[in-house]
C-alpha positions in Angstrom: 18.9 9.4 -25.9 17.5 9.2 -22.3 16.2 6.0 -20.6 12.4 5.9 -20.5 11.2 5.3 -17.4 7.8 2.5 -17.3 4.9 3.2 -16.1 4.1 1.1 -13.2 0.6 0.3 -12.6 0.2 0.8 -8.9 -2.7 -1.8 -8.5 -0.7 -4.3 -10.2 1.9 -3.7 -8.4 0.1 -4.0 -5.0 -1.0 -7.3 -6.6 2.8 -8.5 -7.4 3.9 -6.8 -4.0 1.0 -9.1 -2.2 2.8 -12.5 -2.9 5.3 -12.0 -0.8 4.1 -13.3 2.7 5.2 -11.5 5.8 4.3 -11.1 9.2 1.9 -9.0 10.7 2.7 -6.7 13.2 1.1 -3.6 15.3 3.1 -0.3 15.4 2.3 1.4 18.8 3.3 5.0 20.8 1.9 6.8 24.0 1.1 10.5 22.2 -0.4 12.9 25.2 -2.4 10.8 26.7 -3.5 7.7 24.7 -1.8 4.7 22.9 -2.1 4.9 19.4 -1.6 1.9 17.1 -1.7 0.9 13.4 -1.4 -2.7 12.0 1.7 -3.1 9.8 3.4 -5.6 7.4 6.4 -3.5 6.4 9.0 -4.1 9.2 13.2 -5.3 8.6 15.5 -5.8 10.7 18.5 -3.7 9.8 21.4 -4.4 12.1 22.0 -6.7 15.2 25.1 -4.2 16.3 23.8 -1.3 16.8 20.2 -3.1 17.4 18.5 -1.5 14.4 15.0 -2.2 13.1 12.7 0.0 10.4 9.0 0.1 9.9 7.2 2.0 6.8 4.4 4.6 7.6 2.1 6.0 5.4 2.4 10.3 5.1 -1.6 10.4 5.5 -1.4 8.0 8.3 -2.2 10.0 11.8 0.6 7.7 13.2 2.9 9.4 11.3 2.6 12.7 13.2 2.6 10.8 16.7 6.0 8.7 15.5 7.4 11.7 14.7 6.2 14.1 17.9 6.9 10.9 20.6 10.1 9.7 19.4 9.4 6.0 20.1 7.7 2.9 18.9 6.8 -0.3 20.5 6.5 -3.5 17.9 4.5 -6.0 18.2 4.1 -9.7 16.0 1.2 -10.7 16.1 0.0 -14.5 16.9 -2.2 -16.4 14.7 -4.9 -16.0 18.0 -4.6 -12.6 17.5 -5.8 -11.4 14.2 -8.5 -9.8 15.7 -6.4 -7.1 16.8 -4.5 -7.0 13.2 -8.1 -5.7 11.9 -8.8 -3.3 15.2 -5.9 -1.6 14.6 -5.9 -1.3 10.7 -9.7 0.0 10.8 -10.1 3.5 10.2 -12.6 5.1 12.9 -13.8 1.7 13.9 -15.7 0.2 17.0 -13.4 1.0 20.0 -12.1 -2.3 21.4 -10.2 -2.8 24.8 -6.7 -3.7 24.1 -4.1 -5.0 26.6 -1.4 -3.1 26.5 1.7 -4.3 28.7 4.9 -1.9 29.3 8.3 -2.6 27.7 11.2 0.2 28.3 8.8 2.7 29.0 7.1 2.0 25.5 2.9 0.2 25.3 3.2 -2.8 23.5 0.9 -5.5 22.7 0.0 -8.5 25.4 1.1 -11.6 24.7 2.2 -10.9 21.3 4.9 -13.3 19.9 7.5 -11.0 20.0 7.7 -7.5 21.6 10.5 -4.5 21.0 10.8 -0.9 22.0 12.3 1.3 19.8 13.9 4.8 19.8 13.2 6.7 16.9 17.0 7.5 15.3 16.2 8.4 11.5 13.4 9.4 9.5 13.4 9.3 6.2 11.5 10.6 3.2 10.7 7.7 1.0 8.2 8.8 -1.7 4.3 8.4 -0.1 5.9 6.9 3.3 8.1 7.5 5.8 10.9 5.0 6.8 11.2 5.2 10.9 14.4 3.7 11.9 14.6 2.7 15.6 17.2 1.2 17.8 16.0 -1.4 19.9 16.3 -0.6 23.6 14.5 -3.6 24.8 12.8 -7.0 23.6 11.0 -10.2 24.8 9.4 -12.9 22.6 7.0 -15.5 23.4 6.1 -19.3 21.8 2.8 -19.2 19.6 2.0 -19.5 15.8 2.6 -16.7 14.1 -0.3 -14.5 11.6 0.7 -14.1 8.2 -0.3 -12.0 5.4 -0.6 -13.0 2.0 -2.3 -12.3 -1.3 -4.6 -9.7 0.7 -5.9 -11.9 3.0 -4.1 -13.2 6.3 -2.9 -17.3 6.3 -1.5 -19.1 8.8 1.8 -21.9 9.1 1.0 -25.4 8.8 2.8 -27.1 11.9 5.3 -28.9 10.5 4.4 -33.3 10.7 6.8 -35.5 11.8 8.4 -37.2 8.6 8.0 -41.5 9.2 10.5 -44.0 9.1 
């Protein structure tokens, strides 16, 4: 007797996979002679020794083919000021918008973003309709802010925390 395997509905499970709140982040690369950049959600640290990090890229994503032909990524999380740029980059043949890029280890990352890393691309690897790009961090800076969340389809924000009272 084999084990049946259940059908997942995959709107429904976009739906379940949507509670869970995480950060929002752009993925960025210098390929020939322009920055590209996609807005992402799906980013882990993996290990603080070596300095390891992954992000998730879709196959049909054009980013895919630039990860893969420039080796590197640049990360940055996104502030809660700066969800504007969450939807420029997620937009498919949008309205071009000028973005300020600053340089970290040789890789374009967002300005001012609350946190900034360059990667090096070390392993990619097949995972069904993505691609897992594991980097090792060759240089980082972070900066205070709020940070953009997503959740439920829809981005949220932290409540500042208010002082308890004696």
């Amino acid at each position: 007797m084999s084990d049946a395997v259940p059908t997942v509905d995959p709107v429904q499970l976009r739906r379940a996979l949507g509670r869970f709140a995480t950060g929002v982040l752009v993925v960025t690369t210098r390929w020939g002679d322009r920055v590209h950049g996609m807005t992402a959600n799906s980013f882990t640290s993996v290990s603080l020794t070596p300095p390891l990090v992954l992000i998730c890229v879709d196959r049909r994503a054009a980013m895919r083919q630039a990860l893969q032909e420039s080796g590197h990524y640049g990360l940055s999380v996104l502030s809660r000021e700066q969800q504007h740029l969450s939807r420029h980059f997620s937009a498919r043949n949008g309205p071009e918008r000028e973005v300020a890029f600053e340089d970290l280890g040789g890789v374009p990352v967002i300005a001012g973003a609350l946190a900034q890393f360059s990667c090096r691309i070390t392993l990619p690897l097949d995972a069904g309709d993505h691609l897992i790009f594991v980097g090792e961090v060759t240089a980082h800076h972070h900066n205070e802010g709020d940070p953009l969340l997503y959740f439920g389809g829809g981005y949220s924000y932290l409540q500042q925390p208010q002082p308890e009272r004696a």
